[in-house]
N, C-alpha and C positions, 0 to 999 in steps of 0.2 A: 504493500500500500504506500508505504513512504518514499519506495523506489519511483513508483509510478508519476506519484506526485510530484516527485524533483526531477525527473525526464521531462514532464509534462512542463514545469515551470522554467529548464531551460529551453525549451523549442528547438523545432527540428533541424537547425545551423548548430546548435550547440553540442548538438544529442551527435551528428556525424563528424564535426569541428569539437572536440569537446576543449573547454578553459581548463587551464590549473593555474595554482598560486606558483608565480614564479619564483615562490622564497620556499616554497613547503611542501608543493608537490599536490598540494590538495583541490579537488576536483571544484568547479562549480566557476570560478573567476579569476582574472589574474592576479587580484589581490585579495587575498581571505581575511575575515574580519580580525581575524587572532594576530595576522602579519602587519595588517594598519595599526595597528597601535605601535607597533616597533618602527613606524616608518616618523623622524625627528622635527617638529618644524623651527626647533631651534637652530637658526643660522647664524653664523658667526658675520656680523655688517662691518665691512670694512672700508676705506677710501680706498678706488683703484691706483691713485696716483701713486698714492707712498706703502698701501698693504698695512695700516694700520687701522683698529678699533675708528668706526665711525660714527654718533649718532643715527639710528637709521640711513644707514648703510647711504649716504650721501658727501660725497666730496667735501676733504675737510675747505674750506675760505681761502686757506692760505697755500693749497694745491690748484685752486679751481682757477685755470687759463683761459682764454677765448674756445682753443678749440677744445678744450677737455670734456669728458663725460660727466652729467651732475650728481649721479650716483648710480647705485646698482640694488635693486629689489630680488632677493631670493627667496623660495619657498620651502626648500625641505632643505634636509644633508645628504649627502651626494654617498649614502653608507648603509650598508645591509641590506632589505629589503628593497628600497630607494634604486641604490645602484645596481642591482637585478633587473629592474622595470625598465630601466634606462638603458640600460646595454642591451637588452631583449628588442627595445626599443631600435635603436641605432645599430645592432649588428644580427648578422646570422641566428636564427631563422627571418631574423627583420618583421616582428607581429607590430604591424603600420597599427591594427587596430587598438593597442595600448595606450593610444591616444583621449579614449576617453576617461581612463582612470588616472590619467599625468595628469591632463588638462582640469580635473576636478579638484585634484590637491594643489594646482600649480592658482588656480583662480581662489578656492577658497581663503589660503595662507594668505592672497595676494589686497585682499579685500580688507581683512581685519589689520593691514597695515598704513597706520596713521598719515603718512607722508605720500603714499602712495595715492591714499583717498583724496588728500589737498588735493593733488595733480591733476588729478581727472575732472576734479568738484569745477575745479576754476579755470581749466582748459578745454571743456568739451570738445569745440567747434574746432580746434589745434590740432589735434593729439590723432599720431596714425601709428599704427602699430607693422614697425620694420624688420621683416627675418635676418639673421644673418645669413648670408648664402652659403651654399658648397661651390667649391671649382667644382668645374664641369665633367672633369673623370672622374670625380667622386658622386658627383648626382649621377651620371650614367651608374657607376658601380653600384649603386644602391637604390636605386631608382626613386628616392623623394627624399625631400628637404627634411627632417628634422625640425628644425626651428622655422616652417614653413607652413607644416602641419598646425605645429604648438599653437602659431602665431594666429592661422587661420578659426583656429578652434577658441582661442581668446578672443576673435571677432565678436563672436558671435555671443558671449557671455559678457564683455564690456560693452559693446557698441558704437567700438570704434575704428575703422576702417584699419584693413592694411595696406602696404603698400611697397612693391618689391622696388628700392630705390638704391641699393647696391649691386654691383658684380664684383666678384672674384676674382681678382685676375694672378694670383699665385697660388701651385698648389704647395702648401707649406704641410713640412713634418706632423706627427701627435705632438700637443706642445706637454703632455703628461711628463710631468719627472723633470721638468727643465726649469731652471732657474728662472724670476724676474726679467732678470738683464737678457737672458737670451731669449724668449718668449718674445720679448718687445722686439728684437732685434731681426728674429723669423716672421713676425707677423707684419713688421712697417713694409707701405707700401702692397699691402696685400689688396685692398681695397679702392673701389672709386665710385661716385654717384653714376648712378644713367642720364647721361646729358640730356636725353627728350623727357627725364623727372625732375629736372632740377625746380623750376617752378613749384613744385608741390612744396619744395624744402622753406621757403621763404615766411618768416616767422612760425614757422611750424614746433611741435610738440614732439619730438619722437619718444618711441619708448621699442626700444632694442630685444629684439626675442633670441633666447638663446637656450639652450637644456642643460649646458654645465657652465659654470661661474669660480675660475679658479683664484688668478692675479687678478684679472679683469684686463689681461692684455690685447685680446682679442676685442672687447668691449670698444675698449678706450679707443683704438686705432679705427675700427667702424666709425665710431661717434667724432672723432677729429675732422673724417673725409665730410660728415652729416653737415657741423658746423660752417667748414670751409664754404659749402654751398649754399647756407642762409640759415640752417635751422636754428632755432630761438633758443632752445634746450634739447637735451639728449639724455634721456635714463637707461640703461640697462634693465631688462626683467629676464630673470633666469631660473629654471625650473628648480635647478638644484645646484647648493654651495657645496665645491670640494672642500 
């Protein structure tokens, strides 16, 4: 009876596709309610400029440049269950469809944060939410964006447009395991606006979609090219802090 009734309630994609907890092995979703509670939404906020202790996670005053990013919003820790979903996510078997259980902890976490809410409250009509791209033998390799998905599926949960207004035009190393210094150093010049988007940049809001958030080198270098082209402000949001 009880078999029937959980066949019947996951429906027949599920019943031939069947879910498991990417952390536990256990049948029914890819997160089980026992593995969510292990899953952290304390993040460590830091300035991407200098990598220290920030106020909600925003650019200390005395870092913040013209072109610099204003800060960086994260949602969970980038460990355990978390980094299962996330790797399941971006590598081999590639389950695209994990999207909707990132994108529910990634918008939740993102909402109850104070700075983040100013942002939207007082920039509605601004505010466009930008992927970071993949170089192009990496989108072919894997056949979709990551932080493209993310971004598209925050659309539709904040209601605020996206807008693909970067390309990639190097394909750089993992930047995993690698210092500050040289992160920045593989990732400058990686980036450039799309000259037929630049219009959209001009006093604009961005807010940076990305899935992992380490230095925030990668951040920062997206948001310098954003700036250079007109945008008013540039935040980072990132699913999960390493």
């Amino acid at each position: 009876m009880v078999r029937s009734a959980t066949l019947k309630g996951m429906g027949i994609l599920d019943f031939i596709f069947p879910k498991y907890c990417v952390n536990c092995k256990k049948l029914g979703s890819y997160l089980c309610a026992n593995c969510l509670t292990f899953i952290s939404f304390d993040t460590e906020e830091i300035c991407v400029v200098c990598n220290r202790p920030a106020i909600n996670g925003l650019t200390h005053p005395g870092c913040l440049g013209k072109h610099t990013i204003n800060g960086v919003f994260s949602a969970i820790a980038y460990k355990g269950a978390a980094k299962k979903l996330i790797y399941n996510f971006k590598y081999k078997p590639y389950l695209a469809d994990l999207k909707n259980v990132l994108v529910d902890l990634f918008y939740e976490n993102l909402i109850q944060k104070e700075e983040f809410y100013s942002v939207c409250k007082n920039n509605k009509s601004l505010i466009f939410l930008v992927p970071i791209p993949l170089h192009s033998s990496k989108l072919r390799s894997r056949g979709y964006n990551q932080a493209e998905i993310l971004a598209a599926a925050l659309s539709k949960k904040l209601g605020f447009p996206t807008a693909n207004l970067l390309k990639r035009l190097k394909k750089t190393p993992s930047l995993a395991g690698l210092t500050q210094k040289i992160r920045k150093a593989n990732i400058k010049g990686a980036f450039e606006v799309e000259k037929d988007k630049k219009e959209i940049l001009k006093n604009a809001i961005i807010f940076l979609v990305d899935d992992i958030f380490t230095t925030g080198a990668t951040l920062n270098e997206a948001a310098k090219m954003l700036k250079k082209s007109g945008a008013k402000k540039v935040y980072g949001l990132a699913l999960a802090r390493d």
